[in-house]
PDB file as gemmi writes it, atoms N, CA and C in Angstrom:
CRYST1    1.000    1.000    1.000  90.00  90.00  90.00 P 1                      
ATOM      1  N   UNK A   1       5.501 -31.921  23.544  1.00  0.00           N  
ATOM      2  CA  UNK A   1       6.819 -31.594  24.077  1.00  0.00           C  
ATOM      3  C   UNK A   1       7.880 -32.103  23.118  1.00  0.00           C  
ATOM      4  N   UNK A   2       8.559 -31.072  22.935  1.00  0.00           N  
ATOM      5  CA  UNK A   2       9.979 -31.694  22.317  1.00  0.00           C  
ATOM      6  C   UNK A   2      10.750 -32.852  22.694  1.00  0.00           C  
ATOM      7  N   UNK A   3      11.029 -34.095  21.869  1.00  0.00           N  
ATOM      8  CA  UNK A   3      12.108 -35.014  22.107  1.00  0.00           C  
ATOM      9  C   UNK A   3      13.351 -35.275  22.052  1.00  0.00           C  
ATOM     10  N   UNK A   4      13.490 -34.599  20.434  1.00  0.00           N  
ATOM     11  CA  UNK A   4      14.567 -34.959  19.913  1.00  0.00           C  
ATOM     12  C   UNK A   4      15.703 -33.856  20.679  1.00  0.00           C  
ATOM     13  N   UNK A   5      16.808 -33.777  20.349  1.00  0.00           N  
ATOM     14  CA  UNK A   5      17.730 -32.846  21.110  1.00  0.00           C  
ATOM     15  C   UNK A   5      17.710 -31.660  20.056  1.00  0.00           C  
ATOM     16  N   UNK A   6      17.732 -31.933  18.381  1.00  0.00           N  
ATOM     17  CA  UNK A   6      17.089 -30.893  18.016  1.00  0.00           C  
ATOM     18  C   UNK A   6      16.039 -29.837  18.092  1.00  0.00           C  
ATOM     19  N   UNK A   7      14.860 -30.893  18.110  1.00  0.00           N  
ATOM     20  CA  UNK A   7      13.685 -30.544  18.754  1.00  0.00           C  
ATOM     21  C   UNK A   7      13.778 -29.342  19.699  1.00  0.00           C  
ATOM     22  N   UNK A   8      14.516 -29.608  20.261  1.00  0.00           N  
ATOM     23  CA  UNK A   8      14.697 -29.087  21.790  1.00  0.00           C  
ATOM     24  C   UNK A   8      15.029 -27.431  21.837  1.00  0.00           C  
ATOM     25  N   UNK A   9      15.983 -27.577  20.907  1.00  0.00           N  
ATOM     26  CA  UNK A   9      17.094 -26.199  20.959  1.00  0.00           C  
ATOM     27  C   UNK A   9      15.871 -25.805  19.778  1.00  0.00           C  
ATOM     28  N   UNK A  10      15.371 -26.107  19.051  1.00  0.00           N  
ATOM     29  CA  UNK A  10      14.624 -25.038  18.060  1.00  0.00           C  
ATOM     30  C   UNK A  10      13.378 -24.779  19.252  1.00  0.00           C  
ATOM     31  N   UNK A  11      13.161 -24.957  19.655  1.00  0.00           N  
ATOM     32  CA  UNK A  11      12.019 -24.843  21.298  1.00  0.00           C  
ATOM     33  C   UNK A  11      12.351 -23.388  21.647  1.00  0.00           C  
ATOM     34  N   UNK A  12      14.183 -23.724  22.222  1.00  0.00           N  
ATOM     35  CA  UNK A  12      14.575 -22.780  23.166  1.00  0.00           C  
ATOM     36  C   UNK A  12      14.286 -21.525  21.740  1.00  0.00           C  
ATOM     37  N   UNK A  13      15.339 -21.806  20.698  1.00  0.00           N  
ATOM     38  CA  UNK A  13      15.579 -20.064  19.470  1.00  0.00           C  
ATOM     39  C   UNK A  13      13.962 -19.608  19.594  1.00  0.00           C  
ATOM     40  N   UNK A  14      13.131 -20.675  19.266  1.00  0.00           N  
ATOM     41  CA  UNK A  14      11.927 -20.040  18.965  1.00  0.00           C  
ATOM     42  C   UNK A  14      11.563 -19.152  20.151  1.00  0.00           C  
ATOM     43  N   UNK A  15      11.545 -19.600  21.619  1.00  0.00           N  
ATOM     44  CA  UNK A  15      11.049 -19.000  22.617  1.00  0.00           C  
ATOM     45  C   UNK A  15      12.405 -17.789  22.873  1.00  0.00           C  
ATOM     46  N   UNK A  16      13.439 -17.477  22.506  1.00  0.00           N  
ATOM     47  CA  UNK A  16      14.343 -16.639  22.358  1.00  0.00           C  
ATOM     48  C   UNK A  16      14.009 -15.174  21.590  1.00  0.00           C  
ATOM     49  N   UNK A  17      13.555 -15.763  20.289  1.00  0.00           N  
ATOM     50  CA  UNK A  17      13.442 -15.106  19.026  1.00  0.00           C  
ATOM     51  C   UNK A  17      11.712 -14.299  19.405  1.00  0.00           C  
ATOM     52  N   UNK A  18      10.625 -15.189  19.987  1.00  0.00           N  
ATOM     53  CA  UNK A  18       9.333 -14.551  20.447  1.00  0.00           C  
ATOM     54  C   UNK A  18       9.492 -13.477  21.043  1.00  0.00           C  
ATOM     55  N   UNK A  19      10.255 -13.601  22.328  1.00  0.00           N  
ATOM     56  CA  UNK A  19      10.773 -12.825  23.319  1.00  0.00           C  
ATOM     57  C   UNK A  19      11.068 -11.265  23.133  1.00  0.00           C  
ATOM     58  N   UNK A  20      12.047 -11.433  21.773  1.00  0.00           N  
ATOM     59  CA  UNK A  20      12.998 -10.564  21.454  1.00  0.00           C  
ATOM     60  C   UNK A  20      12.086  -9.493  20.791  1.00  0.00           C  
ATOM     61  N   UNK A  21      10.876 -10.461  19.899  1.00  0.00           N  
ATOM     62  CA  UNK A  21      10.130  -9.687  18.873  1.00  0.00           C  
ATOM     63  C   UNK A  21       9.215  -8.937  19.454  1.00  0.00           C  
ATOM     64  N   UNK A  22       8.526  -9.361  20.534  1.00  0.00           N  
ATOM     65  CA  UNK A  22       7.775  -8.777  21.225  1.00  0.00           C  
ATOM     66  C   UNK A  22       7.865  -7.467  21.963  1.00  0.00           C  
ATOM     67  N   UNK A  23       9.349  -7.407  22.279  1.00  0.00           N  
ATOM     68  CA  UNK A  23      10.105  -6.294  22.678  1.00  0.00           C  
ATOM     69  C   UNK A  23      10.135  -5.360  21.671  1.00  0.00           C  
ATOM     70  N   UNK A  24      10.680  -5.843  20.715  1.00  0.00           N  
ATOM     71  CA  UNK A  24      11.166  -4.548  19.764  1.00  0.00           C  
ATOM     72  C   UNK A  24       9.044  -4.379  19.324  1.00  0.00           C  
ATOM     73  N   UNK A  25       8.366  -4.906  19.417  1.00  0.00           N  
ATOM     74  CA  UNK A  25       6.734  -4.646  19.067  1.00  0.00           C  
ATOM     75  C   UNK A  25       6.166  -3.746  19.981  1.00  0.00           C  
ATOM     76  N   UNK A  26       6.754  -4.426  21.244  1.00  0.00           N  
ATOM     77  CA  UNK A  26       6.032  -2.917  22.091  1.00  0.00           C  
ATOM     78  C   UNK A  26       6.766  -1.470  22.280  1.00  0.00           C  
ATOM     79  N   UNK A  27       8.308  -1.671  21.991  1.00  0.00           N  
ATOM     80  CA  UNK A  27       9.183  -0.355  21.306  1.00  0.00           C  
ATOM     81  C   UNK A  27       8.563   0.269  20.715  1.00  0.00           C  
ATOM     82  N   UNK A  28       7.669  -0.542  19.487  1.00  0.00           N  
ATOM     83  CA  UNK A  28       7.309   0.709  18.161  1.00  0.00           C  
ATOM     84  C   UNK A  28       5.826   0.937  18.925  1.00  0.00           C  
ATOM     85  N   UNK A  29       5.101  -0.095  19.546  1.00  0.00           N  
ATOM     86  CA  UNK A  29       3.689   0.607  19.864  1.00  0.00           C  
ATOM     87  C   UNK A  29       3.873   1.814  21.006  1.00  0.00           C  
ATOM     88  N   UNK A  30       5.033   1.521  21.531  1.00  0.00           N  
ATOM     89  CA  UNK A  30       5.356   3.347  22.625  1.00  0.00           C  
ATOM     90  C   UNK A  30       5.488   4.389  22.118  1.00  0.00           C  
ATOM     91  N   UNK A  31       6.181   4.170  20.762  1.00  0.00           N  
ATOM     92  CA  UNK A  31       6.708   5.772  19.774  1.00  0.00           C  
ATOM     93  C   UNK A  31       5.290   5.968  19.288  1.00  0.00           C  
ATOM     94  N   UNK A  32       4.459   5.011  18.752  1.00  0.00           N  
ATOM     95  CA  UNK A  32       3.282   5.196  18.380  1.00  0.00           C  
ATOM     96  C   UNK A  32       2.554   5.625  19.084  1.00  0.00           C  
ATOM     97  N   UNK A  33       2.500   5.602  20.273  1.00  0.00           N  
ATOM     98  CA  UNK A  33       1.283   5.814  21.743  1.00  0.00           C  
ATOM     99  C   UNK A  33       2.060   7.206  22.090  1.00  0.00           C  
ATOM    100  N   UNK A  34       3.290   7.746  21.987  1.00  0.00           N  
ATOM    101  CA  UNK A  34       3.776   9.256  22.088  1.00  0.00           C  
ATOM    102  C   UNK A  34       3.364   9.806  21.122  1.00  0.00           C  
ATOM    103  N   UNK A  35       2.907   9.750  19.742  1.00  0.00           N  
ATOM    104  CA  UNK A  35       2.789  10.513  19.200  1.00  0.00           C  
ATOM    105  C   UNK A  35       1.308  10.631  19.031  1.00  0.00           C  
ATOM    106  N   UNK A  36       0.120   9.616  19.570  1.00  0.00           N  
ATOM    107  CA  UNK A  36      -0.928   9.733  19.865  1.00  0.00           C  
ATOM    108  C   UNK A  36      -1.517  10.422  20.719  1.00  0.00           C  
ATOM    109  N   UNK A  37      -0.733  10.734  21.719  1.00  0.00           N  
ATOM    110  CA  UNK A  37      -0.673  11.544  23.036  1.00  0.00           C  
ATOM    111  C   UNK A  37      -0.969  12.756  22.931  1.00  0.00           C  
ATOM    112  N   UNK A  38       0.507  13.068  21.850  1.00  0.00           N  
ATOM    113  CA  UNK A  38       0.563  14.507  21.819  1.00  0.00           C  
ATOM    114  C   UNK A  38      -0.838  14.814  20.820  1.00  0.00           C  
ATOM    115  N   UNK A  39      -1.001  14.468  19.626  1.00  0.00           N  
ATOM    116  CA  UNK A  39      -1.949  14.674  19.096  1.00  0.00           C  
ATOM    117  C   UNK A  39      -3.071  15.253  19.708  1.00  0.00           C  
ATOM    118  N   UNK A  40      -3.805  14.293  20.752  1.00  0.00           N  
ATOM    119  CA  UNK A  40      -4.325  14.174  21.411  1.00  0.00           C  
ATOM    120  C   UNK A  40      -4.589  15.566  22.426  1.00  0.00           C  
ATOM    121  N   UNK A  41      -3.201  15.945  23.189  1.00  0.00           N  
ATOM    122  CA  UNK A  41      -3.320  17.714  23.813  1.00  0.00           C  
ATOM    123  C   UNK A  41      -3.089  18.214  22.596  1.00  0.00           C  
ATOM    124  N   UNK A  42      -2.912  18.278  21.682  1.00  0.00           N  
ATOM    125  CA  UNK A  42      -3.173  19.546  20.375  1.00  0.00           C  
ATOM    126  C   UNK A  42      -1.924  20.527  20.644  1.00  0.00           C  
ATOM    127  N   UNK A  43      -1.009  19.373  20.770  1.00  0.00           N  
ATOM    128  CA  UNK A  43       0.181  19.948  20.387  1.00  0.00           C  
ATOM    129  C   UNK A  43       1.061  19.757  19.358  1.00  0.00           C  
ATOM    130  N   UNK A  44       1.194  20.664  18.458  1.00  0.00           N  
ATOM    131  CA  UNK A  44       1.563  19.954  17.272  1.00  0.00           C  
ATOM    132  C   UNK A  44       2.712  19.858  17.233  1.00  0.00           C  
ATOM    133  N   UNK A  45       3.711  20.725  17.597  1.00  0.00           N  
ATOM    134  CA  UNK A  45       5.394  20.632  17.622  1.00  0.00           C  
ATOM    135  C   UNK A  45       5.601  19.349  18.378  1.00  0.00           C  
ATOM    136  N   UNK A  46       5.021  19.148  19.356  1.00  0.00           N  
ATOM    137  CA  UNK A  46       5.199  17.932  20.394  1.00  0.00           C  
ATOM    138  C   UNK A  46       4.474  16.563  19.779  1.00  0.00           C  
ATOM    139  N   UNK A  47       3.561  16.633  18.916  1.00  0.00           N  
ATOM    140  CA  UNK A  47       3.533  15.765  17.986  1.00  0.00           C  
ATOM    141  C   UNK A  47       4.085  15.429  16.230  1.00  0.00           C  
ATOM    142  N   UNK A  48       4.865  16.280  16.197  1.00  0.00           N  
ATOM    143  CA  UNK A  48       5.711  16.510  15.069  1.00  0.00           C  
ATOM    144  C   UNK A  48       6.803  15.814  15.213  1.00  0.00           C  
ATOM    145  N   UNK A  49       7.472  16.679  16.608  1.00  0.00           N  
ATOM    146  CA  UNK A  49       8.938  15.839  16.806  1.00  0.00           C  
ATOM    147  C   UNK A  49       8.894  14.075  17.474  1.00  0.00           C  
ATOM    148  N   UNK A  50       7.524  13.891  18.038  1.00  0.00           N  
ATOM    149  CA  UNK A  50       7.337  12.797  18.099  1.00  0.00           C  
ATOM    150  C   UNK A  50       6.997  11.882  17.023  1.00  0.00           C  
ATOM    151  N   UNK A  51       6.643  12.678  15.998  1.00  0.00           N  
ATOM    152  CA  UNK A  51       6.397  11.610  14.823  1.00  0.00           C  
ATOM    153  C   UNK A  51       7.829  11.504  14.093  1.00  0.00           C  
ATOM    154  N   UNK A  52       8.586  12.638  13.959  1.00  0.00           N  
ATOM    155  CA  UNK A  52       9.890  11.680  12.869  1.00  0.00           C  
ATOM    156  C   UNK A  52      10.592  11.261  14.074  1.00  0.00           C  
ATOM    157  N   UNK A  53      10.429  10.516  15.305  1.00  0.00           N  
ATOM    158  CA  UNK A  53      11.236   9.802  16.155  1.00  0.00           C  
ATOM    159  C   UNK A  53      10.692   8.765  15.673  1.00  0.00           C  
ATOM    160  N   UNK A  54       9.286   8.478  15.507  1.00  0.00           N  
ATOM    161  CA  UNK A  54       8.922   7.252  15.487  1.00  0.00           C  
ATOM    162  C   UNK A  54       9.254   6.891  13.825  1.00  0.00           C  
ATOM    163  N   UNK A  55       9.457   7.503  13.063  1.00  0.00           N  
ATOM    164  CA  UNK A  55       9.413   7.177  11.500  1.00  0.00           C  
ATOM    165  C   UNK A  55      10.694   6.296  11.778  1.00  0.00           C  
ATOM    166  N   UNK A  56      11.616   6.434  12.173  1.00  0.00           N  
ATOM    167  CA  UNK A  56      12.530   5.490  11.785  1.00  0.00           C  
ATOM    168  C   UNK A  56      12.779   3.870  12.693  1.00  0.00           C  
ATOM    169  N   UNK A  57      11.542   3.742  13.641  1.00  0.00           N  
ATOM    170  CA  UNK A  57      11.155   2.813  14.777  1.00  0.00           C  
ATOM    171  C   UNK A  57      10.640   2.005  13.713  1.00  0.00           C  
ATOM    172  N   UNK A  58       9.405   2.469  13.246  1.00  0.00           N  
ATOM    173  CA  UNK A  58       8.854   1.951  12.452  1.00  0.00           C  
ATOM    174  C   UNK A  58       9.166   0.928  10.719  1.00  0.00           C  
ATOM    175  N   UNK A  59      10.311   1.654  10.584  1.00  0.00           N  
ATOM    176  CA  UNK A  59      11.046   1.837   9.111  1.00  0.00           C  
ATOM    177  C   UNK A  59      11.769   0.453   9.343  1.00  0.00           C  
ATOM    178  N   UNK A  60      12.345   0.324  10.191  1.00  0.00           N  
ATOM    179  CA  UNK A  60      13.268  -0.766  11.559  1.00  0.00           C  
ATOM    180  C   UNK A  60      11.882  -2.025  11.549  1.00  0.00           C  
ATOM    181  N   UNK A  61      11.155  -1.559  12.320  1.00  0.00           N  
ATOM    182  CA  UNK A  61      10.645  -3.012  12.364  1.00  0.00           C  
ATOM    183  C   UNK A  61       9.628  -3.932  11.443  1.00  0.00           C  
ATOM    184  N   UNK A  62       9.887  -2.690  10.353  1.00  0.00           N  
ATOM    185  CA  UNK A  62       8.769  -3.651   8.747  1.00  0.00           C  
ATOM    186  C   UNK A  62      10.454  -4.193   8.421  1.00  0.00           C  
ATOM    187  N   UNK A  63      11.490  -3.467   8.244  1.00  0.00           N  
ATOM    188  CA  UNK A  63      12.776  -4.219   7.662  1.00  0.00           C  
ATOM    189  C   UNK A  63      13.012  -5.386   8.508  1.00  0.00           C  
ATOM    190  N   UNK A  64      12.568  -5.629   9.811  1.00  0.00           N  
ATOM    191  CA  UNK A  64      12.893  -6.763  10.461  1.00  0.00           C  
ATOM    192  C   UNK A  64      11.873  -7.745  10.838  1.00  0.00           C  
ATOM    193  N   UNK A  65      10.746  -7.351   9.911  1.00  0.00           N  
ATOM    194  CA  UNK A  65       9.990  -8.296   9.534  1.00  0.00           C  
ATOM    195  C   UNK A  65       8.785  -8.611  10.775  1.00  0.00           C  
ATOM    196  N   UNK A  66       8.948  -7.434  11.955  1.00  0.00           N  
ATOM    197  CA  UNK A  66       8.158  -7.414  13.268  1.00  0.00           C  
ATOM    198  C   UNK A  66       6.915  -7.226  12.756  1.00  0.00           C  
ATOM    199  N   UNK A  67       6.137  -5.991  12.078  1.00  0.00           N  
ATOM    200  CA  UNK A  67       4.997  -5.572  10.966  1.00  0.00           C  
ATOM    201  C   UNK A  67       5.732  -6.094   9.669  1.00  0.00           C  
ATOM    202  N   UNK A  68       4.313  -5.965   8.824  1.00  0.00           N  
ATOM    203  CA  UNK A  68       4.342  -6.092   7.555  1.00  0.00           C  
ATOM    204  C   UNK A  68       5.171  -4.225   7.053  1.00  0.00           C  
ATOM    205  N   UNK A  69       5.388  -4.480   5.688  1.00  0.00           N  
ATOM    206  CA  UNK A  69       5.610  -2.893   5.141  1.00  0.00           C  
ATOM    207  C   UNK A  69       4.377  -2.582   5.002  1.00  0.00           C  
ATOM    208  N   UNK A  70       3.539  -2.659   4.520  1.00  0.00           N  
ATOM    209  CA  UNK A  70       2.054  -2.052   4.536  1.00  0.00           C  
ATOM    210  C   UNK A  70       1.498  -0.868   5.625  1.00  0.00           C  
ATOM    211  N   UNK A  71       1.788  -2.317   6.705  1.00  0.00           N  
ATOM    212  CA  UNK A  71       1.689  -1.673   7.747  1.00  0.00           C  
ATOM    213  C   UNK A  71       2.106  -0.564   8.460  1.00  0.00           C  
ATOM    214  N   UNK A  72       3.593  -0.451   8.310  1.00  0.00           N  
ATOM    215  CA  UNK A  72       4.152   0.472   8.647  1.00  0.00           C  
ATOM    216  C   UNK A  72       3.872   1.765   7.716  1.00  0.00           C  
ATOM    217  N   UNK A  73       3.752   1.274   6.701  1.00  0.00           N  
ATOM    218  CA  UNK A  73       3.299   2.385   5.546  1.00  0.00           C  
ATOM    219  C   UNK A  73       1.982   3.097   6.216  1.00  0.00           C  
ATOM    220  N   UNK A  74       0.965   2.914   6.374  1.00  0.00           N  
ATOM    221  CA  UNK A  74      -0.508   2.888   7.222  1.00  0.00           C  
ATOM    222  C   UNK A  74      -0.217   3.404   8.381  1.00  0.00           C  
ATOM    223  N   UNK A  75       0.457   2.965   9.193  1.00  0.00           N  
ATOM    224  CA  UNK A  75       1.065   3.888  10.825  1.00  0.00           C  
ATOM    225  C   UNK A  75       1.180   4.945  10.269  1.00  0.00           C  
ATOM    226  N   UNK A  76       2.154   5.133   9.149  1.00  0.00           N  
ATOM    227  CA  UNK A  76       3.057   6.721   8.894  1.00  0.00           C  
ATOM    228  C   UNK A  76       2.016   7.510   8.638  1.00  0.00           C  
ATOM    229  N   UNK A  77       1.609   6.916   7.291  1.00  0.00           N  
ATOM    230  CA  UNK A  77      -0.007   7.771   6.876  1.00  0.00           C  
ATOM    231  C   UNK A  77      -1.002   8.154   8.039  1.00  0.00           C  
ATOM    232  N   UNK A  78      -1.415   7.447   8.646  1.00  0.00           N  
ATOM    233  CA  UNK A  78      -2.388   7.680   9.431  1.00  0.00           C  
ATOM    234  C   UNK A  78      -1.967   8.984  10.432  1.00  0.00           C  
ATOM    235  N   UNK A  79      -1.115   8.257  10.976  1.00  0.00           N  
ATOM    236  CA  UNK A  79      -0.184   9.636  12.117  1.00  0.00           C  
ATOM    237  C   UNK A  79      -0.188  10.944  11.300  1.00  0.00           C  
ATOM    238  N   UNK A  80       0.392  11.066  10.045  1.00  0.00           N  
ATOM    239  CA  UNK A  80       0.933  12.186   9.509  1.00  0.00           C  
ATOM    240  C   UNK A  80      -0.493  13.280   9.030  1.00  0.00           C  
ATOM    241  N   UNK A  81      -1.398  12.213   8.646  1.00  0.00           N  
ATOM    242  CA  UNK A  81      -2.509  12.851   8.200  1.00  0.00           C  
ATOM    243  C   UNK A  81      -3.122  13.618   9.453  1.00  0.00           C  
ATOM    244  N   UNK A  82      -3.519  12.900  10.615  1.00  0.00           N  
ATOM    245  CA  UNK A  82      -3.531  13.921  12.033  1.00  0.00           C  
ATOM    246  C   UNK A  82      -2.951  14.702  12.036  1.00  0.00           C  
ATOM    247  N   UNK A  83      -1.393  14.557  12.327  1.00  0.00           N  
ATOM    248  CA  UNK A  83      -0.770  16.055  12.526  1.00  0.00           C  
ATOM    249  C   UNK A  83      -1.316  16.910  11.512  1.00  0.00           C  
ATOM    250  N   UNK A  84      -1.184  16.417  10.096  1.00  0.00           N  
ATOM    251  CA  UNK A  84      -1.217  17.873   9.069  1.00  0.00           C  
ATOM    252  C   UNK A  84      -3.101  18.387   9.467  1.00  0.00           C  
ATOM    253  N   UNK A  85      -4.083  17.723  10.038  1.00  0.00           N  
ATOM    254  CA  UNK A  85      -5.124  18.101  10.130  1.00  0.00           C  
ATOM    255  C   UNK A  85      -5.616  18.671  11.370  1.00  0.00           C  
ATOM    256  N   UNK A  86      -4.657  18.859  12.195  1.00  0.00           N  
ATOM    257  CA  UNK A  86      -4.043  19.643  13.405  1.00  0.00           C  
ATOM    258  C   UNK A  86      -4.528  21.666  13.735  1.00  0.00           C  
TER     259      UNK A  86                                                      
END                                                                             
């Protein structure tokens, strides 16, 4: 347990900052899980326009450090290669 009064308040940002990240993490795993969906009924317009919604979800949370860039790089690829094999 935290003592110091510093201690304390870096406790609270950290449990602030978890909070926050986790949110914007399951944001991008929803755009990701819509465009899996559609894939999925073999719809491709409906997984098309769901994929450049999610391109810029994604783009967002490697810049904010939620994923790695790799990663997000790997989402895009992966998704895009489905649709085009559609």
């Amino acid at each position: 347990m935290a003592n110091s009064a510093q201690a304390r308040k870096r406790a609270r940002q950290n449990e602030k900052r978890r909070q926050h990240n986790a949110s914007l993490r399951s944001k991008m795993r929803t755009y990701v899980k819509r465009v899996r969906a559609a894939i999925a009924e073999g719809d491709k317009a409906k997984a098309e326009a769901a994929y450049k919604a999610a391109l810029p979800v994604l783009d967002r949370m490697s810049g904010k450090g939620i994923i790695a860039k790799n990663a997000a790089a790997r989402y895009k690829s992966r998704l895009n290669n489905h649709i085009r094999s559609m």
